[in-house]
N, CA, C and O atoms as a Maestro MAE file, in Angstrom:
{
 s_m_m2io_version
 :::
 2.0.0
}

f_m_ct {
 s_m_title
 :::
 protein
 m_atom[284] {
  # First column is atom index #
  i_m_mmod_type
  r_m_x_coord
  r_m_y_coord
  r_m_z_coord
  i_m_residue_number
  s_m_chain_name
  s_m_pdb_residue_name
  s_m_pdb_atom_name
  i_m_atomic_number
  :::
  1 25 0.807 -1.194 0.000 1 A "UNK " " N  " 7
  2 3 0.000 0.000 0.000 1 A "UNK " " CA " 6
  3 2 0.853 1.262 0.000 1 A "UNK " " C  " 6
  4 15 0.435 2.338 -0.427 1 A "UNK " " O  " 8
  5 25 2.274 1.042 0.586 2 A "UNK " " N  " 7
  6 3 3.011 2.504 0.570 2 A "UNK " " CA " 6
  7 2 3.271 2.808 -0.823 2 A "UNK " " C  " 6
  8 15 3.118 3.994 -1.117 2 A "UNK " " O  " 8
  9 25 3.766 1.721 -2.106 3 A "UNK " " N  " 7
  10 3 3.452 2.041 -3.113 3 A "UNK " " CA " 6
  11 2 2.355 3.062 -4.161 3 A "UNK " " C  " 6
  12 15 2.354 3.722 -5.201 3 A "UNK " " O  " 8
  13 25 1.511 2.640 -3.064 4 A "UNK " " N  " 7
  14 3 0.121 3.152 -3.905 4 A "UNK " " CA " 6
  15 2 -0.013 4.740 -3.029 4 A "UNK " " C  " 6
  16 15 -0.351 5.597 -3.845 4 A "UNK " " O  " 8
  17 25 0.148 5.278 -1.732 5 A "UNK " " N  " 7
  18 3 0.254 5.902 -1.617 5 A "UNK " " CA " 6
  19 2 1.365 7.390 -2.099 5 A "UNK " " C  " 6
  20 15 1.096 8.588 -2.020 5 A "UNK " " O  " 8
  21 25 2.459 6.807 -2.524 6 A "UNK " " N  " 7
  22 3 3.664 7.696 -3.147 6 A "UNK " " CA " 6
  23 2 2.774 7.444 -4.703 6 A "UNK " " C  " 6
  24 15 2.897 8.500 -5.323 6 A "UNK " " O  " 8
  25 25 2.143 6.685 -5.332 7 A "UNK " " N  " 7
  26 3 2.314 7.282 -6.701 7 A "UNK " " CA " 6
  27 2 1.016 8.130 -6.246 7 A "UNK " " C  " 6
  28 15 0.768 9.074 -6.997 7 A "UNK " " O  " 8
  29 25 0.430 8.016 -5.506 8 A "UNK " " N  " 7
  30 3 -1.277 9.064 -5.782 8 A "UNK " " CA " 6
  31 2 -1.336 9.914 -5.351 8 A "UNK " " C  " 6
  32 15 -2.259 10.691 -5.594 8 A "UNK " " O  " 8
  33 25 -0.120 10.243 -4.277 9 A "UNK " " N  " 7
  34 3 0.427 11.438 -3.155 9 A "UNK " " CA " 6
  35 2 -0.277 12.621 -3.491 9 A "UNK " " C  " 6
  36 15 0.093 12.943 -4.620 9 A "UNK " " O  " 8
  37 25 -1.292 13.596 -2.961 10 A "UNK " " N  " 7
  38 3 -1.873 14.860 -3.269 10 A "UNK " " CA " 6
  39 2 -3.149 14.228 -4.409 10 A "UNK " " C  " 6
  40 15 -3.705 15.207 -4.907 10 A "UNK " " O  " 8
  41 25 -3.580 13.284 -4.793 11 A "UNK " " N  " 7
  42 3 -4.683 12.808 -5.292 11 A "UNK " " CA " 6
  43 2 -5.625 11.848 -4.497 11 A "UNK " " C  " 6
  44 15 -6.851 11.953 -4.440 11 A "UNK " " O  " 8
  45 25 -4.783 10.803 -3.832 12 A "UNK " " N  " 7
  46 3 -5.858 10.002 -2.738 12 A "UNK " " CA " 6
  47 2 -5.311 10.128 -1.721 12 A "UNK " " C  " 6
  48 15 -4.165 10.577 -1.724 12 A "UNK " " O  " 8
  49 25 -5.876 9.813 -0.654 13 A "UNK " " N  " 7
  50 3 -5.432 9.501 0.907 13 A "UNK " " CA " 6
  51 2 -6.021 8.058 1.034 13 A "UNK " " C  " 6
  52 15 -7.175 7.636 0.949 13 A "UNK " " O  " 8
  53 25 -4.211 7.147 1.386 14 A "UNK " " N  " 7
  54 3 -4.238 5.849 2.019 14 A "UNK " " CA " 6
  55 2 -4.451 6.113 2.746 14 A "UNK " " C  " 6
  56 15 -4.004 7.185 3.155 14 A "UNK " " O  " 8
  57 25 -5.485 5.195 3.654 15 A "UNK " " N  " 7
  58 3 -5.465 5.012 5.165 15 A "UNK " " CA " 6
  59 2 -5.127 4.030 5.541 15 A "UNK " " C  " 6
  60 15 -5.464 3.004 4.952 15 A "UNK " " O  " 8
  61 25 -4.287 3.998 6.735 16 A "UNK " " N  " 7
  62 3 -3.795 2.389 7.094 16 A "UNK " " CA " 6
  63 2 -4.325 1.899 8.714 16 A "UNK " " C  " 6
  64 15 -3.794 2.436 9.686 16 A "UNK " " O  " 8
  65 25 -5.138 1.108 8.857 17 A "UNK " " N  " 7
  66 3 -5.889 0.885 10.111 17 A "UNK " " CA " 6
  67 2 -5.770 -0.145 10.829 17 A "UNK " " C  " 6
  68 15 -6.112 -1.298 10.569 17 A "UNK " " O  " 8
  69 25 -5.130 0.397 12.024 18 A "UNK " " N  " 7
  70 3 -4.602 -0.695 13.026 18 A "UNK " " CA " 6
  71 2 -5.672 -1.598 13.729 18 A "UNK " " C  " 6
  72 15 -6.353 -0.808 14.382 18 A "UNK " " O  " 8
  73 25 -6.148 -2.848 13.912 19 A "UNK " " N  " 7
  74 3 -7.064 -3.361 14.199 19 A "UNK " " CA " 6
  75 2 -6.833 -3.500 15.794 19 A "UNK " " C  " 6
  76 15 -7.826 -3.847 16.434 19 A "UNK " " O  " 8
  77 25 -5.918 -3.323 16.340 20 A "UNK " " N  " 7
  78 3 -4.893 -2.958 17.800 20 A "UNK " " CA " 6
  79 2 -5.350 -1.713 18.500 20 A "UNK " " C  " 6
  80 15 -5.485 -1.381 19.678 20 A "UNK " " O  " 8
  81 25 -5.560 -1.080 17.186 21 A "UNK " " N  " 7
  82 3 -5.679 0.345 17.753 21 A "UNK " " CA " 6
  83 2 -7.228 0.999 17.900 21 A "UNK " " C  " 6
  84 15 -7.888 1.400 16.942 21 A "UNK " " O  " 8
  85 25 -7.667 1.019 19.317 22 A "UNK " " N  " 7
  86 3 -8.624 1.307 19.781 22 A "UNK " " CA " 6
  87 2 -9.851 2.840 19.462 22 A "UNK " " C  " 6
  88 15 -11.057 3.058 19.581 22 A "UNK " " O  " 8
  89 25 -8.740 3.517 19.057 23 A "UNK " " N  " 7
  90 3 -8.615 4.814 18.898 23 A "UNK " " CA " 6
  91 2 -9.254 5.223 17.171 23 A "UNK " " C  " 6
  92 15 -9.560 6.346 16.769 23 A "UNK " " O  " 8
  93 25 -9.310 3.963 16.426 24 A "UNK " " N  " 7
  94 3 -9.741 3.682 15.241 24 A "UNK " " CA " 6
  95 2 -10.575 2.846 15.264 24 A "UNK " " C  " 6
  96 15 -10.716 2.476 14.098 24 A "UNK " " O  " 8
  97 25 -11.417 2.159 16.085 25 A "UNK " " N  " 7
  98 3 -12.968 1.420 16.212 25 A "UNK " " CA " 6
  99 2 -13.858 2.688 15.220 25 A "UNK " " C  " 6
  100 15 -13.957 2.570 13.999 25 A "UNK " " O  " 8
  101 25 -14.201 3.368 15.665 26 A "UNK " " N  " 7
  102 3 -15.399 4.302 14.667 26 A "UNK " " CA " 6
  103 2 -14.948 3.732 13.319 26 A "UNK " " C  " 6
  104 15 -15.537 2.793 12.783 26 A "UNK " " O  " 8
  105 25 -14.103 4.214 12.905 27 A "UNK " " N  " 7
  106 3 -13.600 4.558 11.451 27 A "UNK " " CA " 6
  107 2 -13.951 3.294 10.812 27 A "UNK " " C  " 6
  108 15 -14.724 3.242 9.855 27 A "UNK " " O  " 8
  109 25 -13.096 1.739 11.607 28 A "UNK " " N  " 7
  110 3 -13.515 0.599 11.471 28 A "UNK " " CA " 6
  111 2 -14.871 0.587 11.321 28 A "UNK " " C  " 6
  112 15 -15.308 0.576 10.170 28 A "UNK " " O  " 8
  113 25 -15.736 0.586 12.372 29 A "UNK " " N  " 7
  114 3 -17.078 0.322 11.940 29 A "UNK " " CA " 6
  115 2 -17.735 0.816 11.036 29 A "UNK " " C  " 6
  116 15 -18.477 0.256 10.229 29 A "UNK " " O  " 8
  117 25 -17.483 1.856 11.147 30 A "UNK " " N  " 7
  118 3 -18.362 2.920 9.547 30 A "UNK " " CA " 6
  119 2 -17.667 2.520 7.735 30 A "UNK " " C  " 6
  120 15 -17.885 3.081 6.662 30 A "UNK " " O  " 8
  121 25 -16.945 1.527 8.033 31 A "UNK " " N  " 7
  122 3 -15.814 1.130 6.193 31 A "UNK " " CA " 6
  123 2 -16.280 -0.358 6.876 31 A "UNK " " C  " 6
  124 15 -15.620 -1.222 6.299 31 A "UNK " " O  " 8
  125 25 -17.322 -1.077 8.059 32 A "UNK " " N  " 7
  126 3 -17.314 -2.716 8.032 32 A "UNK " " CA " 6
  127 2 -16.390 -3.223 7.925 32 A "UNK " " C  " 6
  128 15 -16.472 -4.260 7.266 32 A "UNK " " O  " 8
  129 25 -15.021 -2.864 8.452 33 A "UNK " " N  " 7
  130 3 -13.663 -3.668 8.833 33 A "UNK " " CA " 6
  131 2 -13.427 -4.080 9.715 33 A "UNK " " C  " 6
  132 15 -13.125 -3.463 10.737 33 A "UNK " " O  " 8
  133 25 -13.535 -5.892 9.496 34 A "UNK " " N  " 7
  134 3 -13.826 -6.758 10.984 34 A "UNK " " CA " 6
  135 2 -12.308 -7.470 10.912 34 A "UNK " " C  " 6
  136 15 -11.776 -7.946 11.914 34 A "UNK " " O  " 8
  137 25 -11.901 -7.473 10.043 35 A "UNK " " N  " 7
  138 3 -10.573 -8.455 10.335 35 A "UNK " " CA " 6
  139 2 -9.107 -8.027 9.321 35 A "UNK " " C  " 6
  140 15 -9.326 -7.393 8.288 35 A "UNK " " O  " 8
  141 25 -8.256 -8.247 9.528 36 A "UNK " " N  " 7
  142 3 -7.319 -7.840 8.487 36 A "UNK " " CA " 6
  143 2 -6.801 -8.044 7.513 36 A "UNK " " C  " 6
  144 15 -5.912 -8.877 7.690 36 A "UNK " " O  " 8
  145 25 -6.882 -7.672 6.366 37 A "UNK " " N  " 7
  146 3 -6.421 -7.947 4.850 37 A "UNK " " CA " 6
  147 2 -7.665 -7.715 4.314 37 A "UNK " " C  " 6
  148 15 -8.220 -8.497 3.542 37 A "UNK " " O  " 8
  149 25 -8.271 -6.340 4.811 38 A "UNK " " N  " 7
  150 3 -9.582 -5.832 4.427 38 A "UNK " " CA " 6
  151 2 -9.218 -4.694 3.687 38 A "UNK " " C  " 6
  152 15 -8.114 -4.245 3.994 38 A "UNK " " O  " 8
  153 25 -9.873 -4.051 2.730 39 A "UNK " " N  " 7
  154 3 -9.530 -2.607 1.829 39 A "UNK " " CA " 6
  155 2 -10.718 -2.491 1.599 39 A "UNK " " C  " 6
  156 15 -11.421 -3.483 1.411 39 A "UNK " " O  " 8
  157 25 -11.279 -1.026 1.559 40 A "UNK " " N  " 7
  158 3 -12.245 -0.272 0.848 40 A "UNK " " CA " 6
  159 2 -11.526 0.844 0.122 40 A "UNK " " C  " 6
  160 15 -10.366 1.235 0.251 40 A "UNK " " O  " 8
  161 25 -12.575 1.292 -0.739 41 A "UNK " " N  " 7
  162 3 -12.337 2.442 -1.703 41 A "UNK " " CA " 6
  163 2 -13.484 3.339 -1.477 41 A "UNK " " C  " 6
  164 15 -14.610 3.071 -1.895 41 A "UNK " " O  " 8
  165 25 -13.208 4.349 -0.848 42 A "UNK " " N  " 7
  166 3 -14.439 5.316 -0.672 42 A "UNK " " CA " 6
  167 2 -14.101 6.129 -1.435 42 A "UNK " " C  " 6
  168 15 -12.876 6.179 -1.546 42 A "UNK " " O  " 8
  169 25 -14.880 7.124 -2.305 43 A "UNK " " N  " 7
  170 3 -15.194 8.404 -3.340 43 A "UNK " " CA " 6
  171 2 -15.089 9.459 -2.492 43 A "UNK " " C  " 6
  172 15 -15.167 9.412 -1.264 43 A "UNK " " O  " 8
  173 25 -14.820 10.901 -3.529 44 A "UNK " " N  " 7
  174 3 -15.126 12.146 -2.388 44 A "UNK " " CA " 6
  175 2 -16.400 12.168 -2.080 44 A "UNK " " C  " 6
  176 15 -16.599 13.022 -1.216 44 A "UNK " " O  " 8
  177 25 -17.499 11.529 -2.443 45 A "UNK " " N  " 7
  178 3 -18.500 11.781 -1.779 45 A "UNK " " CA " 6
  179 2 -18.751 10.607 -0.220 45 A "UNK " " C  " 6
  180 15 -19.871 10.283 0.177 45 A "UNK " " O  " 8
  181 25 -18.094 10.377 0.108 46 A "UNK " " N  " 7
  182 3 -17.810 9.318 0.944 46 A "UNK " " CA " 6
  183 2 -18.830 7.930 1.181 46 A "UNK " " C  " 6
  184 15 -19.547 7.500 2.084 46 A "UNK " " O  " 8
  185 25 -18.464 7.556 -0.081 47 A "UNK " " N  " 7
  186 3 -19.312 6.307 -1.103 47 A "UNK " " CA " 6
  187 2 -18.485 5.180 -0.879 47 A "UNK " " C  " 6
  188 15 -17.268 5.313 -0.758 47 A "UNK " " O  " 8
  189 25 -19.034 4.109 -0.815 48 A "UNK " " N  " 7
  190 3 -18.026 3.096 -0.759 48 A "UNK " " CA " 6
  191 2 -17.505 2.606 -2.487 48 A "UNK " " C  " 6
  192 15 -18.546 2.803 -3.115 48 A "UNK " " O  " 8
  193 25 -17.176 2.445 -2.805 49 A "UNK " " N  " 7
  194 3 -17.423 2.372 -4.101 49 A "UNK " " CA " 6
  195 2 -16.423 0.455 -4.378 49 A "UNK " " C  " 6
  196 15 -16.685 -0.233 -5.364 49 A "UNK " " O  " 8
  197 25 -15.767 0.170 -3.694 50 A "UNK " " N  " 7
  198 3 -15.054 -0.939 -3.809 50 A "UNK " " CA " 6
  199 2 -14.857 -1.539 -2.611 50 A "UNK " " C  " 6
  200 15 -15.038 -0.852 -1.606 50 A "UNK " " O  " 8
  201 25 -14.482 -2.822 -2.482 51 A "UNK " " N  " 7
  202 3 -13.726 -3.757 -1.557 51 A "UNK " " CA " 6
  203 2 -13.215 -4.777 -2.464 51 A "UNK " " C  " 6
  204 15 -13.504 -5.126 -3.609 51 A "UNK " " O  " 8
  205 25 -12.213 -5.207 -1.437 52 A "UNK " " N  " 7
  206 3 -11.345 -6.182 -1.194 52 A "UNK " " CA " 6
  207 2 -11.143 -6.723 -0.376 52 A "UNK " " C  " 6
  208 15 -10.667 -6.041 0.532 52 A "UNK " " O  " 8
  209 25 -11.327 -8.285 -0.050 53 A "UNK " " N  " 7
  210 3 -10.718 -9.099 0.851 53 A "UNK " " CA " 6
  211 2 -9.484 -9.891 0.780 53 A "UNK " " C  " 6
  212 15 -9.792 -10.670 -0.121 53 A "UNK " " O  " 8
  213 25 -8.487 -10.157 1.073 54 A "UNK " " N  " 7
  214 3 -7.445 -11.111 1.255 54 A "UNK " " CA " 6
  215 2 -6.462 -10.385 0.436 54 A "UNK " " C  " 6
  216 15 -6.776 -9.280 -0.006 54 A "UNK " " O  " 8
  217 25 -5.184 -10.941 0.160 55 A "UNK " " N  " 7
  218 3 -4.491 -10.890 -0.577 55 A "UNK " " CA " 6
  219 2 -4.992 -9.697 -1.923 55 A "UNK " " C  " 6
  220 15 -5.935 -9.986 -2.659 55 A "UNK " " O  " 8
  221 25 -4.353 -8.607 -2.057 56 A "UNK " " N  " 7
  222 3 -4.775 -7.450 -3.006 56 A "UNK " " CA " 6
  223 2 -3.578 -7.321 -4.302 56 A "UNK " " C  " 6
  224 15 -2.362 -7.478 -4.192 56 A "UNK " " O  " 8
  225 25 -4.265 -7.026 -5.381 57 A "UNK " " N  " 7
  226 3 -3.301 -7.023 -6.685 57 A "UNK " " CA " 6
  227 2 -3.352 -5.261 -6.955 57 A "UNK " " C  " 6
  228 15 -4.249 -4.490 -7.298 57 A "UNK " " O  " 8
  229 25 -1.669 -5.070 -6.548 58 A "UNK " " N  " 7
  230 3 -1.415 -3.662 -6.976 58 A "UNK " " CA " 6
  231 2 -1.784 -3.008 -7.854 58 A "UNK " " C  " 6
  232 15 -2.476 -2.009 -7.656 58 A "UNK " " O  " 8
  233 25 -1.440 -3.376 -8.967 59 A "UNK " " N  " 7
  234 3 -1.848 -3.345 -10.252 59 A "UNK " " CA " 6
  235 2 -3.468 -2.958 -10.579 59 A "UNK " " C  " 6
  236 15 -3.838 -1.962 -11.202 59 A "UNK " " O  " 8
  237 25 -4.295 -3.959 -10.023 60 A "UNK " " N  " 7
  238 3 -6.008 -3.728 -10.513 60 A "UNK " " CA " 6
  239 2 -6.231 -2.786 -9.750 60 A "UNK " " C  " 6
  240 15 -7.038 -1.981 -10.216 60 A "UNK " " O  " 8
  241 25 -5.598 -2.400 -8.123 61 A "UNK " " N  " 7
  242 3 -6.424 -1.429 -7.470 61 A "UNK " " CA " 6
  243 2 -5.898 -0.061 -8.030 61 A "UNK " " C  " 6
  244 15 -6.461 1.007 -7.790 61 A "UNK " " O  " 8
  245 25 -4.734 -0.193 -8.822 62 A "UNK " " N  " 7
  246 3 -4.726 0.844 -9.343 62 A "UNK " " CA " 6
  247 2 -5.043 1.237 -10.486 62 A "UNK " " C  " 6
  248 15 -4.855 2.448 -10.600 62 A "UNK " " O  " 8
  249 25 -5.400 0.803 -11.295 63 A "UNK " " N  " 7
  250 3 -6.526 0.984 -12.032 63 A "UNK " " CA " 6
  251 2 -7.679 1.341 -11.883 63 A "UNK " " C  " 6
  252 15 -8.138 2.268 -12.551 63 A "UNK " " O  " 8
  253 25 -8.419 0.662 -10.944 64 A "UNK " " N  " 7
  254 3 -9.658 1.327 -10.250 64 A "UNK " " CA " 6
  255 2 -9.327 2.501 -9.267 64 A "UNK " " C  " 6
  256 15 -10.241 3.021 -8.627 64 A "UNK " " O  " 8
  257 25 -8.065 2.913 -9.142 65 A "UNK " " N  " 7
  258 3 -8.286 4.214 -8.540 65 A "UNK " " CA " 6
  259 2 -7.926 5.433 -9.426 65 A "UNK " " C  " 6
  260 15 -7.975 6.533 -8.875 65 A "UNK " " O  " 8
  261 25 -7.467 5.361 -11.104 66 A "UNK " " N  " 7
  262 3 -7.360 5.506 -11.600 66 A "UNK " " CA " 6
  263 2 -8.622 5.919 -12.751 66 A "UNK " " C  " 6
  264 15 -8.642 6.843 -13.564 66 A "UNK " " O  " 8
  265 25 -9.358 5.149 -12.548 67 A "UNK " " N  " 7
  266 3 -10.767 5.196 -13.172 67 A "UNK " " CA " 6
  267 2 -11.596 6.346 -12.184 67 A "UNK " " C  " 6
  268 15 -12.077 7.418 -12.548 67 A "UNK " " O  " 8
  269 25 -11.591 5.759 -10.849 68 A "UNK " " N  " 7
  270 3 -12.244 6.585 -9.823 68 A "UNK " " CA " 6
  271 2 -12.152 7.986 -10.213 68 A "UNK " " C  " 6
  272 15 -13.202 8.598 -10.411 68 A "UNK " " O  " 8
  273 25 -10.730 8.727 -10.383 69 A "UNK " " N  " 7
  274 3 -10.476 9.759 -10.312 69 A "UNK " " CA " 6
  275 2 -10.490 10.408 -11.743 69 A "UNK " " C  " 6
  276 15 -10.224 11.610 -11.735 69 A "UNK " " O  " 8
  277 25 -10.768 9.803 -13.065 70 A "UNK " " N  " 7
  278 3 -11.247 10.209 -13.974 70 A "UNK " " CA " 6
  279 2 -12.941 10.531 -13.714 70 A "UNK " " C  " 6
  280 15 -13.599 10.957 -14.663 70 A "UNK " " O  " 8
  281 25 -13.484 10.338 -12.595 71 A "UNK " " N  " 7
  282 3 -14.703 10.549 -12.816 71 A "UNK " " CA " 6
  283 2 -15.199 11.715 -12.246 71 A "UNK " " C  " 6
  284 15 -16.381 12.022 -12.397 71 A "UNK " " O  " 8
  :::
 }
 m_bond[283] {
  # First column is bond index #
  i_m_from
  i_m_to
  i_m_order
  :::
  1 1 2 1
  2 2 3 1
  3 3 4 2
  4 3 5 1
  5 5 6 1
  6 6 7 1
  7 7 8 2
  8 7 9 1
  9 9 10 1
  10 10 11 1
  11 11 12 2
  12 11 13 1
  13 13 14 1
  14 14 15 1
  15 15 16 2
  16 15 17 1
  17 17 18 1
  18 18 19 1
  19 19 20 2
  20 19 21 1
  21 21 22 1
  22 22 23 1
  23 23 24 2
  24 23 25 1
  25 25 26 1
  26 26 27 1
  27 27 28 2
  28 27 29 1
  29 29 30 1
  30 30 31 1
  31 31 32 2
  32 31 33 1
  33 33 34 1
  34 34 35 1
  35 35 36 2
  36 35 37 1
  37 37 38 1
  38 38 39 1
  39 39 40 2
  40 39 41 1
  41 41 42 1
  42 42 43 1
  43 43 44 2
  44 43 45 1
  45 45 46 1
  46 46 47 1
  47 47 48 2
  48 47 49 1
  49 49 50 1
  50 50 51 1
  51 51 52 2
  52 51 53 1
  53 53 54 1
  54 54 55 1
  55 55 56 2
  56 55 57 1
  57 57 58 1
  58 58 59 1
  59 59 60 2
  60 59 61 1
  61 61 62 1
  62 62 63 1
  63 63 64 2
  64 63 65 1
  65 65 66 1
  66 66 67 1
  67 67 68 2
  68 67 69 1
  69 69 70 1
  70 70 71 1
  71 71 72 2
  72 71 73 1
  73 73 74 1
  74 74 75 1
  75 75 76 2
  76 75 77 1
  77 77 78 1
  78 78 79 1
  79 79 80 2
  80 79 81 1
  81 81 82 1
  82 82 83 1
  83 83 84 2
  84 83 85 1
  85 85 86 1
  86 86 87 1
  87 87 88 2
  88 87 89 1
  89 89 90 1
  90 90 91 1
  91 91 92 2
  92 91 93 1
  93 93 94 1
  94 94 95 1
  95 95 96 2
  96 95 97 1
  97 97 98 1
  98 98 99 1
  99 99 100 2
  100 99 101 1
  101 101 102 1
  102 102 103 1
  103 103 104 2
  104 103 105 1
  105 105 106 1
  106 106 107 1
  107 107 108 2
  108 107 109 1
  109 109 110 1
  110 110 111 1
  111 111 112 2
  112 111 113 1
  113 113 114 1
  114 114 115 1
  115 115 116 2
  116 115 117 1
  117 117 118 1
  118 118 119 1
  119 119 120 2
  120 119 121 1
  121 121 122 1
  122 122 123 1
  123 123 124 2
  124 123 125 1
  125 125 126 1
  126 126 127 1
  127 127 128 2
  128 127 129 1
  129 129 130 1
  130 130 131 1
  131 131 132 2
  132 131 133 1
  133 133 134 1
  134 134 135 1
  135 135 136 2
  136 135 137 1
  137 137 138 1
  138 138 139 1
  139 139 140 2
  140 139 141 1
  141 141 142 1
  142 142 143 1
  143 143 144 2
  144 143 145 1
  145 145 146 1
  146 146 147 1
  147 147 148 2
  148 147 149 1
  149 149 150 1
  150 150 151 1
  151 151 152 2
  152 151 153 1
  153 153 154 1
  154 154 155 1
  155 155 156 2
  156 155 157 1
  157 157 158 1
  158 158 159 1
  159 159 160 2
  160 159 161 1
  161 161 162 1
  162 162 163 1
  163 163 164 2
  164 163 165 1
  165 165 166 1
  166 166 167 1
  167 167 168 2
  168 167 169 1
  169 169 170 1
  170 170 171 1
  171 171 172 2
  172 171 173 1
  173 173 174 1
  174 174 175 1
  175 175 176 2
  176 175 177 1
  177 177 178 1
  178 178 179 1
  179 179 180 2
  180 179 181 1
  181 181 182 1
  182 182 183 1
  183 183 184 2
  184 183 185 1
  185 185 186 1
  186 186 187 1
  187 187 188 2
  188 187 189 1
  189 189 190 1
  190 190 191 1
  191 191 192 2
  192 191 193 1
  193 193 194 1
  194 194 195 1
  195 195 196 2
  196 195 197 1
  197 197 198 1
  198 198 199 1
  199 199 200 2
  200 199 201 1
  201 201 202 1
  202 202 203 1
  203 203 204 2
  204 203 205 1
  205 205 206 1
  206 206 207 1
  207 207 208 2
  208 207 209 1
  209 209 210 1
  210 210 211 1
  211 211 212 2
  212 211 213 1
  213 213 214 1
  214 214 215 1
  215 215 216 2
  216 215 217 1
  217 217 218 1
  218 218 219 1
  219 219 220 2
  220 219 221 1
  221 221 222 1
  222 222 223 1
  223 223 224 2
  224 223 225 1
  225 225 226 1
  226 226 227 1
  227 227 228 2
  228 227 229 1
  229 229 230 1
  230 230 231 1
  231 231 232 2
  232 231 233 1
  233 233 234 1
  234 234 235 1
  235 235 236 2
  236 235 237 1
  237 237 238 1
  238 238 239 1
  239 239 240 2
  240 239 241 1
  241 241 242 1
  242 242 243 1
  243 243 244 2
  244 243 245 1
  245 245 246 1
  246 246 247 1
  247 247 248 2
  248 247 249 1
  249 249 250 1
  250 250 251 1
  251 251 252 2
  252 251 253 1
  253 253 254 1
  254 254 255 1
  255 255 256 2
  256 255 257 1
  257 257 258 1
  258 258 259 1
  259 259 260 2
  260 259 261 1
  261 261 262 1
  262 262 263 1
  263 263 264 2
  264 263 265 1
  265 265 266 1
  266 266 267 1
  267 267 268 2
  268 267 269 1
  269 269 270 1
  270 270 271 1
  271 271 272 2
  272 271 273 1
  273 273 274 1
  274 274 275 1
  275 275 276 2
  276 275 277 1
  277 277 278 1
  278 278 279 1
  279 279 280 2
  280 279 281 1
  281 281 282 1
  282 282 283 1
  283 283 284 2
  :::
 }
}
Protein backbone atom coordinates (compact mmCIF):
# COMPACT_ATOMS: atom_id res chain seq x y z
CA UNK A 1 0.00 0.00 0.00
CA UNK A 2 3.01 2.50 0.57
CA UNK A 3 3.45 2.04 -3.11
CA UNK A 4 0.12 3.15 -3.90
CA UNK A 5 0.25 5.90 -1.62
CA UNK A 6 3.66 7.70 -3.15
CA UNK A 7 2.31 7.28 -6.70
CA UNK A 8 -1.28 9.06 -5.78
CA UNK A 9 0.43 11.44 -3.16
CA UNK A 10 -1.87 14.86 -3.27
CA UNK A 11 -4.68 12.81 -5.29
CA UNK A 12 -5.86 10.00 -2.74
CA UNK A 13 -5.43 9.50 0.91
CA UNK A 14 -4.24 5.85 2.02
CA UNK A 15 -5.46 5.01 5.16
CA UNK A 16 -3.79 2.39 7.09
CA UNK A 17 -5.89 0.89 10.11
CA UNK A 18 -4.60 -0.69 13.03
CA UNK A 19 -7.06 -3.36 14.20
CA UNK A 20 -4.89 -2.96 17.80
CA UNK A 21 -5.68 0.35 17.75
CA UNK A 22 -8.62 1.31 19.78
CA UNK A 23 -8.61 4.81 18.90
CA UNK A 24 -9.74 3.68 15.24
CA UNK A 25 -12.97 1.42 16.21
CA UNK A 26 -15.40 4.30 14.67
CA UNK A 27 -13.60 4.56 11.45
CA UNK A 28 -13.51 0.60 11.47
CA UNK A 29 -17.08 0.32 11.94
CA UNK A 30 -18.36 2.92 9.55
CA UNK A 31 -15.81 1.13 6.19
CA UNK A 32 -17.31 -2.72 8.03
CA UNK A 33 -13.66 -3.67 8.83
CA UNK A 34 -13.83 -6.76 10.98
CA UNK A 35 -10.57 -8.45 10.33
CA UNK A 36 -7.32 -7.84 8.49
CA UNK A 37 -6.42 -7.95 4.85
CA UNK A 38 -9.58 -5.83 4.43
CA UNK A 39 -9.53 -2.61 1.83
CA UNK A 40 -12.25 -0.27 0.85
CA UNK A 41 -12.34 2.44 -1.70
CA UNK A 42 -14.44 5.32 -0.67
CA UNK A 43 -15.19 8.40 -3.34
CA UNK A 44 -15.13 12.15 -2.39
CA UNK A 45 -18.50 11.78 -1.78
CA UNK A 46 -17.81 9.32 0.94
CA UNK A 47 -19.31 6.31 -1.10
CA UNK A 48 -18.03 3.10 -0.76
CA UNK A 49 -17.42 2.37 -4.10
CA UNK A 50 -15.05 -0.94 -3.81
CA UNK A 51 -13.73 -3.76 -1.56
CA UNK A 52 -11.34 -6.18 -1.19
CA UNK A 53 -10.72 -9.10 0.85
CA UNK A 54 -7.45 -11.11 1.25
CA UNK A 55 -4.49 -10.89 -0.58
CA UNK A 56 -4.77 -7.45 -3.01
CA UNK A 57 -3.30 -7.02 -6.69
CA UNK A 58 -1.42 -3.66 -6.98
CA UNK A 59 -1.85 -3.35 -10.25
CA UNK A 60 -6.01 -3.73 -10.51
CA UNK A 61 -6.42 -1.43 -7.47
CA UNK A 62 -4.73 0.84 -9.34
CA UNK A 63 -6.53 0.98 -12.03
CA UNK A 64 -9.66 1.33 -10.25
CA UNK A 65 -8.29 4.21 -8.54
CA UNK A 66 -7.36 5.51 -11.60
CA UNK A 67 -10.77 5.20 -13.17
CA UNK A 68 -12.24 6.58 -9.82
CA UNK A 69 -10.48 9.76 -10.31
CA UNK A 70 -11.25 10.21 -13.97
CA UNK A 71 -14.70 10.55 -12.82
Amino acid sequence: MRGLAETFAGRVDVIELDLDDRDQDGLRRELGITAQAQYVLVNAADEIVGRWWGVINEEALTSELETLLQT
